[in-house]
C-alpha positions in Angstrom: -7.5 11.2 18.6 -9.1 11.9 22.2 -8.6 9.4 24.6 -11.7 7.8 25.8 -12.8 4.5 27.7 -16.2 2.6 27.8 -17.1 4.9 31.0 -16.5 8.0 28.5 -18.8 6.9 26.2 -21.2 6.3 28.0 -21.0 9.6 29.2 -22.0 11.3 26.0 -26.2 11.0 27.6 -25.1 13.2 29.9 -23.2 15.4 27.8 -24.0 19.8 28.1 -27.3 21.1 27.0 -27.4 22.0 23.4 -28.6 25.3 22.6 -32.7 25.0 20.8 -34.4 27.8 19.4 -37.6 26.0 20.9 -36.8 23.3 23.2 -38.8 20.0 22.8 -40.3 21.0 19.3 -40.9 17.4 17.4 -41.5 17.9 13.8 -43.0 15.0 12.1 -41.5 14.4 8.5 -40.6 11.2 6.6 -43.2 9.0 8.4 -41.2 9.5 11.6 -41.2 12.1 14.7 -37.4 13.9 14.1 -36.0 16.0 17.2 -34.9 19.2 15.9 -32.2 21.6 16.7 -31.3 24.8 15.8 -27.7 26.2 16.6 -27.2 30.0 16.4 -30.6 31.2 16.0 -30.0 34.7 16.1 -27.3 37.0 15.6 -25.0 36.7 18.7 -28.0 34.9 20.7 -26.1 32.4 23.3 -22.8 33.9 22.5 -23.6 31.2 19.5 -22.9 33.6 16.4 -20.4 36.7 16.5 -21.6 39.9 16.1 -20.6 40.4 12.3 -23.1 37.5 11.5 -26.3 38.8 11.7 -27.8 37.1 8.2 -26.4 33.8 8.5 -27.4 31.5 6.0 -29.5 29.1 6.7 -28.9 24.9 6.4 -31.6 22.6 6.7 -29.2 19.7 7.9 -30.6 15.7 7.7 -28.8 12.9 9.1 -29.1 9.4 10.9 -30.1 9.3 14.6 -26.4 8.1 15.4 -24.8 10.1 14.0 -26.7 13.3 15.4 -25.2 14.0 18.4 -21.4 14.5 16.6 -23.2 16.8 14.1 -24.6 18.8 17.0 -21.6 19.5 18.6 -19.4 20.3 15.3 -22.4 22.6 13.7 -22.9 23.8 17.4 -18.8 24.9 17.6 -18.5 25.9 13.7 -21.4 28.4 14.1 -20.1 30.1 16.8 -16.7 30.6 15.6 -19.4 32.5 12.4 -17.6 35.6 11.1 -14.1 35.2 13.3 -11.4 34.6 11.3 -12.7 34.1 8.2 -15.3 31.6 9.3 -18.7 31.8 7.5 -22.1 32.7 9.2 -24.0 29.3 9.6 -27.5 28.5 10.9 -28.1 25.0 10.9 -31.2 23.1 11.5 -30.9 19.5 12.1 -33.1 16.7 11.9 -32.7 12.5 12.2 -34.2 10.1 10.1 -33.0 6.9 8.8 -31.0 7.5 5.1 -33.4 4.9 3.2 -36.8 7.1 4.4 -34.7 10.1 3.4 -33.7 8.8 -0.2 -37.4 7.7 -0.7 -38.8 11.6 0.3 -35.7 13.4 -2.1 -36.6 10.4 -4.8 -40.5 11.7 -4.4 -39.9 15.3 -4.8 -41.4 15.9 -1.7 -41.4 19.3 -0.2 -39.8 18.6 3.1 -36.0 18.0 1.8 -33.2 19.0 3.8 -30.4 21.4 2.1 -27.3 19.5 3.4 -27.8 15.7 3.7 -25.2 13.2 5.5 -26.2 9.6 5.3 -24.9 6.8 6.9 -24.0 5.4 3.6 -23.2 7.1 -0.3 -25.3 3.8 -1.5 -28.5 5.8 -0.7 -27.2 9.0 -2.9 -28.9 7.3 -6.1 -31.3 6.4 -4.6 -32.6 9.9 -3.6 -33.1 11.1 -7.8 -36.1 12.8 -8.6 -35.5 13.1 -11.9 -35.0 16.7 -12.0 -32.4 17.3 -9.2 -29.6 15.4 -9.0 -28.0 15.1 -5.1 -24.3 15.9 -5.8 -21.5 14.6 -2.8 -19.9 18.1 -1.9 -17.4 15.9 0.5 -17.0 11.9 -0.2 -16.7 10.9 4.0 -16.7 13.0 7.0 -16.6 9.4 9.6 -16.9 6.4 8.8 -17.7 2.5 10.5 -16.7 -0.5 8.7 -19.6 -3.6 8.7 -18.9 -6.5 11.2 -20.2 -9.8 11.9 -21.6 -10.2 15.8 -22.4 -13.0 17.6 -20.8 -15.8 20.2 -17.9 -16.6 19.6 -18.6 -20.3 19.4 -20.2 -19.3 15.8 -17.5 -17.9 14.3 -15.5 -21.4 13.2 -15.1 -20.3 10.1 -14.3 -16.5 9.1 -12.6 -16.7 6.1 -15.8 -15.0 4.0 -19.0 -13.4 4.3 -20.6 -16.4 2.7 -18.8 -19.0 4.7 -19.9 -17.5 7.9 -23.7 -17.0 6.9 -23.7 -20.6 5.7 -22.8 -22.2 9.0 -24.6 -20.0 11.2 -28.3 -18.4 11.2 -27.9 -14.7 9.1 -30.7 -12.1 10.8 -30.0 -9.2 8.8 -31.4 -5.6 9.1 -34.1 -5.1 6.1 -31.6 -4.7 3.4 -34.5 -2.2 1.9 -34.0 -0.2 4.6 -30.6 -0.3 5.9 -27.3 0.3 5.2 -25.8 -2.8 7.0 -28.4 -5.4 5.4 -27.8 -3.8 1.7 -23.8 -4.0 2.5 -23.9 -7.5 4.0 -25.6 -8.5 0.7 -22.8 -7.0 -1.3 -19.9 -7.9 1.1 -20.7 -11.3 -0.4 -20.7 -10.0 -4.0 -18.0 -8.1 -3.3 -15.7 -10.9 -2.1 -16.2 -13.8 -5.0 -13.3 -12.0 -6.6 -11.2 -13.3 -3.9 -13.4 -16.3 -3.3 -14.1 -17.2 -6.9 -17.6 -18.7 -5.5 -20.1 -19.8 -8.4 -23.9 -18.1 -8.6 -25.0 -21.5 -7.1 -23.1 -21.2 -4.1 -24.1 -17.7 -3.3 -27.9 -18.9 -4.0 -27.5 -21.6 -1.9 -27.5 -19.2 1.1 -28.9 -16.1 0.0 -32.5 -17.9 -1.2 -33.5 -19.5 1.8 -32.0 -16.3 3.7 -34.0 -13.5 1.6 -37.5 -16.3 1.8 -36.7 -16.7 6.0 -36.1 -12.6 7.0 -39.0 -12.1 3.8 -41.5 -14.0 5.6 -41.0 -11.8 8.9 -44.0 -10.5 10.4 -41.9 -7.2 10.8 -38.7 -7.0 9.3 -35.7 -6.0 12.0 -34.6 -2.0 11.2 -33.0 -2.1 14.4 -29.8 -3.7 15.9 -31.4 -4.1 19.4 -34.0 -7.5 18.6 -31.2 -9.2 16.8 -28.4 -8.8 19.0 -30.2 -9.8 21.9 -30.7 -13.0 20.2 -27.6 -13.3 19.1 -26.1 -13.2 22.9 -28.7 -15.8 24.1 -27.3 -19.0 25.3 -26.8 -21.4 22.6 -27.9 -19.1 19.9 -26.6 -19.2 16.2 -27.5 -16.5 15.1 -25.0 -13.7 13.9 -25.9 -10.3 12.7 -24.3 -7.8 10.2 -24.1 -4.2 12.1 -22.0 -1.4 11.7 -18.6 -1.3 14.0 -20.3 1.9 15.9 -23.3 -0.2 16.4 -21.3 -3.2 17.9 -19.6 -0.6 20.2 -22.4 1.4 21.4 -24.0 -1.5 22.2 -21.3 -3.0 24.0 -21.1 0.2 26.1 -24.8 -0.4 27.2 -24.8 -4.3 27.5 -21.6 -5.2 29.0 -23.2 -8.1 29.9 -23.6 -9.8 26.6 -21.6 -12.7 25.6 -21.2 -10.8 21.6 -18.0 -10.3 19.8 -17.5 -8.9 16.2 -15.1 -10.4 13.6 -14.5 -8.9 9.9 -14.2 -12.2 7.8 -10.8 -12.9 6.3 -12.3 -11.4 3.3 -12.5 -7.9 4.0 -15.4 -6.0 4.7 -17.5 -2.9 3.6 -17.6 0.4 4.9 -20.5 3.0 5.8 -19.3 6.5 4.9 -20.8 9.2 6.0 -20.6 11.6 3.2 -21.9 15.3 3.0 -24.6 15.7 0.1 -26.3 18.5 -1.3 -29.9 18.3 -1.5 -30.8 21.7 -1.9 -32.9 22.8 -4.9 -31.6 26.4 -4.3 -28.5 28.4 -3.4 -26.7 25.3 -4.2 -23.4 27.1 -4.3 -23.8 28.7 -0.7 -24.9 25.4 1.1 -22.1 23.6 -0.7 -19.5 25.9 0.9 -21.0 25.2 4.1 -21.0 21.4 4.1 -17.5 22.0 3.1 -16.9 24.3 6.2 -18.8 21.2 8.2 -16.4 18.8 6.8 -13.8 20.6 7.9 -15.2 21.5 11.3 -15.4 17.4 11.5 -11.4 16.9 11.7 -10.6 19.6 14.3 -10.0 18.2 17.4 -13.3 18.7 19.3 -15.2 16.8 16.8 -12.7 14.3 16.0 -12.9 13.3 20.0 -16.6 14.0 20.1 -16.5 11.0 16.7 -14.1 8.7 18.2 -16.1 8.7 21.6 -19.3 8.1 19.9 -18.0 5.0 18.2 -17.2 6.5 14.4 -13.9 6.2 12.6 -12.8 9.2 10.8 -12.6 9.3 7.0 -9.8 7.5 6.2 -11.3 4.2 8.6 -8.6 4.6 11.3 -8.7 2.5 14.2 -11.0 3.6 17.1 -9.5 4.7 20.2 -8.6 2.8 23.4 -8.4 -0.7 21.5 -12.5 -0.6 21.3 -13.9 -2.0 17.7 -12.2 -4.3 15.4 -8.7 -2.2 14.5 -7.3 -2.5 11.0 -9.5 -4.0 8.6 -9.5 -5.2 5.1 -11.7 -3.2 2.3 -13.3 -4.7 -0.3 -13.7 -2.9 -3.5 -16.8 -0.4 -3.3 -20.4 -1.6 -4.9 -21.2 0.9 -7.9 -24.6 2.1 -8.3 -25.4 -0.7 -10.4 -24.3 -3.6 -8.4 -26.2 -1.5 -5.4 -29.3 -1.8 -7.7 -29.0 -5.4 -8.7 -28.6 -6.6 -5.6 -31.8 -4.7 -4.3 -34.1 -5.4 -7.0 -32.6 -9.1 -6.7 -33.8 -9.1 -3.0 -37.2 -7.8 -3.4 -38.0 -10.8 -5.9 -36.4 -13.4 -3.4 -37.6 -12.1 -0.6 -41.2 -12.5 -1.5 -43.6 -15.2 -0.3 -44.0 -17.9 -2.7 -47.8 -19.3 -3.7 -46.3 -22.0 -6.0 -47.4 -25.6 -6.9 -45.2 -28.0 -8.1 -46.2 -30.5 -11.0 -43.3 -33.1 -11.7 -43.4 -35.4 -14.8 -43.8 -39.1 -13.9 -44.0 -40.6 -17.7 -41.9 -43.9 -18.2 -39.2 -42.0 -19.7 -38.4 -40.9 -15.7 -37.7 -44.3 -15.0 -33.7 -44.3 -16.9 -30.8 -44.5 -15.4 -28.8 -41.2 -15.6 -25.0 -41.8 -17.0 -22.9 -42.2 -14.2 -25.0 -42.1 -11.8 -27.0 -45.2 -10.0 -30.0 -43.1 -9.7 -32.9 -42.8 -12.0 -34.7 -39.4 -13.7 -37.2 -39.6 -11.2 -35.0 -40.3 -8.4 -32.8 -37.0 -9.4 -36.0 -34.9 -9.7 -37.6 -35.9 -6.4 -34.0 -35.1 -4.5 -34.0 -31.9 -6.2 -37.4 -30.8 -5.5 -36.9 -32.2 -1.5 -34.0 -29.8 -1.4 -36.0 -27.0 -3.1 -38.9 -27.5 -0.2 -36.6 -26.7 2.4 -35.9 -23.1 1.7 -39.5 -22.3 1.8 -40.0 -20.8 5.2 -43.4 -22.1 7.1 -45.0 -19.0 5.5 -44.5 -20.3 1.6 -48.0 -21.7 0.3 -47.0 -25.1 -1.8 -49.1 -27.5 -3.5 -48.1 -30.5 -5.6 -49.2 -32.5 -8.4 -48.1 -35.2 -10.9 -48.3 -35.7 -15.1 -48.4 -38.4 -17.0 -50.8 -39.2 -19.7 -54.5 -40.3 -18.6 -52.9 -40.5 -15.2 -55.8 -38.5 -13.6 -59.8 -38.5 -13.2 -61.9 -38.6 -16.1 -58.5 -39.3 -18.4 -56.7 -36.4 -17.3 -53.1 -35.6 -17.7 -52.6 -35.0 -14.0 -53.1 -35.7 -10.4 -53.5 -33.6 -7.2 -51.2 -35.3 -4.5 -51.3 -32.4 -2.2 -53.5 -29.3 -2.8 -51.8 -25.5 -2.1 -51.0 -24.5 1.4 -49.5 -22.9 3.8 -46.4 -25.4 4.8 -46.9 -25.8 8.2 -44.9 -28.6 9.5 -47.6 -30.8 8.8 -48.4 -29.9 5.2 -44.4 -29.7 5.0 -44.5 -33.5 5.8 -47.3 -34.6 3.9 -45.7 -32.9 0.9 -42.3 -35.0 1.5 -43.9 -38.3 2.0 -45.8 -38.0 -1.3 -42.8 -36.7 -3.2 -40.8 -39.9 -2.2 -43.8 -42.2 -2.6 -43.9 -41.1 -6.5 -42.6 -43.4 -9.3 -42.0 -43.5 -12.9 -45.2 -44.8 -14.8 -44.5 -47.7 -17.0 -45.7 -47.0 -20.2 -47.2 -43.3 -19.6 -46.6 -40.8 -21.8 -45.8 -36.8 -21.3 -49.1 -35.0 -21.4 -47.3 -31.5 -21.2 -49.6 -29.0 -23.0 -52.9 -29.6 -21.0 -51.4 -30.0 -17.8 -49.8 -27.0 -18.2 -52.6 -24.7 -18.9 -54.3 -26.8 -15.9 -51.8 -26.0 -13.5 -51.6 -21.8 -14.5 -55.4 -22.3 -14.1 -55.2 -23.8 -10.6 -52.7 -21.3 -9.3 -54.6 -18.4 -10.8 -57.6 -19.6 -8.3 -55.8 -19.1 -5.2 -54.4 -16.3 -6.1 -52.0 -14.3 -3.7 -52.0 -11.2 -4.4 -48.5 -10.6 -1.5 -46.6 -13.5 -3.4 -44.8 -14.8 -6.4 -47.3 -17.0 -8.0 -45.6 -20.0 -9.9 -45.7 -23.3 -11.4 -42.7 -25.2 -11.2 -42.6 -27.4 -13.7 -40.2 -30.6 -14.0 -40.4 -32.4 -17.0 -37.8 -35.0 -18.9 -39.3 -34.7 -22.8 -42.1 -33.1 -24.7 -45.7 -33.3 -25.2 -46.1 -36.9 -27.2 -49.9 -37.2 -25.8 -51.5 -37.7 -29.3 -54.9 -36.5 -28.1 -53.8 -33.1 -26.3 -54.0 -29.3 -27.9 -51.9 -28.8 -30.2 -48.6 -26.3 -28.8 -49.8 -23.5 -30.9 -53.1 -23.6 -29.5 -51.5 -24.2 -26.0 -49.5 -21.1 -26.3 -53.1 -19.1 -27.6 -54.5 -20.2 -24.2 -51.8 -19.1 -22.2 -51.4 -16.2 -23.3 -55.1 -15.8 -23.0 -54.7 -16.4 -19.1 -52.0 -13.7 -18.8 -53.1 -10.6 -16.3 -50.6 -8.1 -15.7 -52.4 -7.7 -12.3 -52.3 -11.2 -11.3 -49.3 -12.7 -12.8 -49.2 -16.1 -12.5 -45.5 -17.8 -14.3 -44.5 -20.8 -15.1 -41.0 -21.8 -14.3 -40.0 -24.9 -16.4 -36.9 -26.9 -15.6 -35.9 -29.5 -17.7 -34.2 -33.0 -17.0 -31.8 -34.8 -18.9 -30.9 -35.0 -22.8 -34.3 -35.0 -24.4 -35.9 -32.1 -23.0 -37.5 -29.7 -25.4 -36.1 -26.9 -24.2 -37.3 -24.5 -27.2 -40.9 -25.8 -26.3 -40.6 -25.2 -22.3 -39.2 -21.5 -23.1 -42.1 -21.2 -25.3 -44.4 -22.5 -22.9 -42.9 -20.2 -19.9 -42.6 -17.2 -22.2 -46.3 -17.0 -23.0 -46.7 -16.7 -19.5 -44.1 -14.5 -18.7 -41.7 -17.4 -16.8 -38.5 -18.9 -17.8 -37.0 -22.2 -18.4 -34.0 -23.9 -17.4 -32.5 -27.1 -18.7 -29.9 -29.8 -16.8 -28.6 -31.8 -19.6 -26.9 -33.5 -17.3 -29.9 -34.4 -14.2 -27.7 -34.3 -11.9 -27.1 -30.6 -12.0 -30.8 -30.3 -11.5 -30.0 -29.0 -8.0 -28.4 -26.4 -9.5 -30.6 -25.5 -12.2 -33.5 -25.2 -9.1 -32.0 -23.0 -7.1 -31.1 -20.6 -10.4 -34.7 -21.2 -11.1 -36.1 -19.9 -7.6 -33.8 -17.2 -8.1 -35.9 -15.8 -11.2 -39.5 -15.7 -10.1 
């Protein structure tokens, strides 16, 4: 491994000319402007190819913009070494582009595919299926840059696990739809719980709130530059998931920053650079050559040319110099389908909520829960004050009550605070009434009417860039003698379903005489699910698995 210093890697900007069939020429493709380079354009042309290669074959070569410049320079050395020595006669064309835009044009069948693909991370390989062609990994890893934690070093108290750390200090994670080191943050968490053993409620407990703060972004962060630079401001909590390389690089160009990087006690993640083949023809050929690329990567040029840029060769050996983290700690690689779950799981959560509320105050709210000082009521108002605070300021709440003949002209049930946006003020309002509330003495549990009220009310306010919700917290069943019948409830329910414009109810039962066959009934005809805490107080609980289905 080359030796190298911070002054040395900063020194790759100024690094020789590359050779460019036509200098400057910006070819826009996958919604961004990719600098491409062509080494060895023509048969001995810049001493680049030897003179027995005069029909090299051609490689259209994608990869991430940090990772470019190492490519350059190994493609750039193995096609001029092209028919020497048994080497093969390459032409490679190479273009940058984030891996997630890349998987999403491939996934497309989109014209404009590269034949040799190396992205940051193998996560994004099934990602990239058409459906007809299938990327295949010619080599697993050709670098590689294990995930660490950054921030001052005042936040990192306690590093024994991914989720310990992100529960103590303030997550900003790059868009984990978008990049490698948000998706592998998420399932460095996952990852760990075998060593951990931490429940599904713990995990919620940090990733909800987390996935509804970063969701409700203006602009999500898809680079490390905005969130680092927090990070290093005085007094800052905040602590951000990047790749080692990323840590370093920026190190090298902000000495200045007050950032360190730890690897929890857990073990971390790593990104792995592997070589895929994209190509829909001459598979064969431009296999061989990512091979012969692979190999070009472990010769010493390139494996100096890799350490300086901040990358780890394939088998995660330390950097150079003492720069990065040194040994680390894997966890056991995501498969495809924990990759997928914890995507899909992330696009749900991290959607704006347009939700309203409706808690049961019949008498029935007013017992005492066994072993516990605290009443029904009491339970439910705790859990749904601890539910309010992971809405970000962006969520749009409302809140109402249900009882029987509790509202005007007779009704069920009772606007306290109509839908909003919680601003701090709204936010407030909704607290205050959600202590004020009490069980009523001798009122009965109007479910069915209030139900099909509340879907009603959501449905017009609509919002169509949010989960649409009722959250419904009841202790019983219907018993109000003069409402629909739950036949006829479900008919109008169902009626009120629009594929379009889904609006769910969530039903979360309290205590030992909740219905829970006629709250999932009631939230299937809508398309929602139910949850019951026999025992109120896991009610907590029960809400957070709740939020974690909308």
């Amino acid at each position: 491994m080359g030796k190298h210093s911070s002054a040395v890697t900063r020194s790759n900007n100024s690094r020789r000319p590359v050779y460019l069939t036509a200098v400057g020429l910006l070819v826009l493709a996958l919604g961004a402007v990719f600098v491409v380079r062509s080494f060895g354009s023509e048969a001995g042309a810049d001493g680049i190819l030897g003179g027995s290669c005069d029909q090299p074959t051609q490689v259209k070569l994608s990869t991430t913009p940090e990772f470019q410049p190492v490519l350059e320079q190994a493609t750039k050395a193995l096609s001029a070494r092209g028919g020497k020595d048994g080497a093969p006669c390459l032409q490679f064309t190479i273009t940058a582009a984030q891996s997630s835009s890349v998987a999403r044009e491939l996934a497309s069948g989109g014209d404009s595919r590269p034949d040799l693909w190396v992205p940051d991370s193998s996560l994004w390989v099934s990602r990239a299926d058409d459906g007809e062609s299938v990327p295949t990994i010619a080599v697993p890893s050709i670098a590689t840059s294990p995930l660490v934690l950054v921030g001052r070093s005042e936040n990192f108290a306690n590093t024994s696990s991914w989720l310990g750390t992100f529960a103590e200090t303030q997550p900003a994670l790059l868009d984990p739809l978008s990049s490698s080191s948000g998706t592998l943050s998420l399932l460095a968490i996952q990852a760990e719980r075998a060593k951990t053993s931490a429940s599904n409620t713990q995990v919620a407990q940090v990733l909800v709130p987390l996935a509804q703060r970063l969701g409700s972004m203006a602009k999500q962060y898809t680079e490390v530059n905005g969130p680092l630079s927090k990070a290093s401001a005085d007094g800052s909590n905040v602590v951000v998931p990047v790749s080692e390389q990323a840590f370093v690089k920026h190190q090298d160009e902000h000495p200045e920053a007050q950032l360190k990087a730890v690897v929890p006690g857990t073990g971390t993640l790593v990104l792995d650079y592997p070589v895929v083949v994209t190509a829909r023809n001459n598979a064969e050929a431009v296999t061989a050559a990512g091979k012969a690329l692979a190999e070009e990567m472990l010769s010493d040029a390139s494996s100096q040319a890799r350490d300086e840029g901040g990358f780890r060769d394939h088998l995660v050996s330390p950097l150079g110099e003492g720069r990065g983290e040194g040994e680390v700690t894997q966890l056991t690689k995501p498969t495809v389908a924990a990759v997928e779950k914890i995507l899909q799981s992330w696009t749900t959560l991290s959607l704006s909520a347009h939700s309203l509320a409706v808690i049961d105050v019949s008498g029935s709210m007013a017992e005492k829960v066994a072993g516990s000082a605290k009443t029904r009521m009491q339970l439910t108002i705790e859990a749904a004050d601890n539910g309010l605070k992971m809405f970000p300021d962006s969520a749009e709440l409302g809140l109402w009550v249900f009882s029987t003949k509790i509202g005007p002209d007779s009704a069920d049930f009772r606007q306290l605070v109509p839908i909003g946006k919680l601003t701090p003020g709204h936010r407030q309002r909704m607290i205050g009434q959600l202590k004020a509330q009490s069980a009523r003495v001798g009122g009965g549990t109007g479910l069915y009417d209030t139900a099909i009220a509340a879907v009603r009310a959501v449905r017009s306010s609509y919002n169509s860039g949010a989960v649409n919700t009722v959250l419904l917290f009841t202790d019983g069943k219907n018993d109000d003698p003069g409402s629909l019948s739950l036949d006829r409830t479900l008919q109008i329910l169902n009626g009120l379903k629009d594929p379009a414009r889904p609006v769910r109810i969530i039903a979360l039962g309290i205590g030992p005489d909740a219905d829970a066959d006629e709250l999932k009934r009631l939230a299937q005809a809508t398309g929602g699910q139910a949850y019951v805490a026999r025992n109120p107080t896991d009610l907590k609980d029960v809400f957070i698995d709740a939020l974690q289905s909308r």
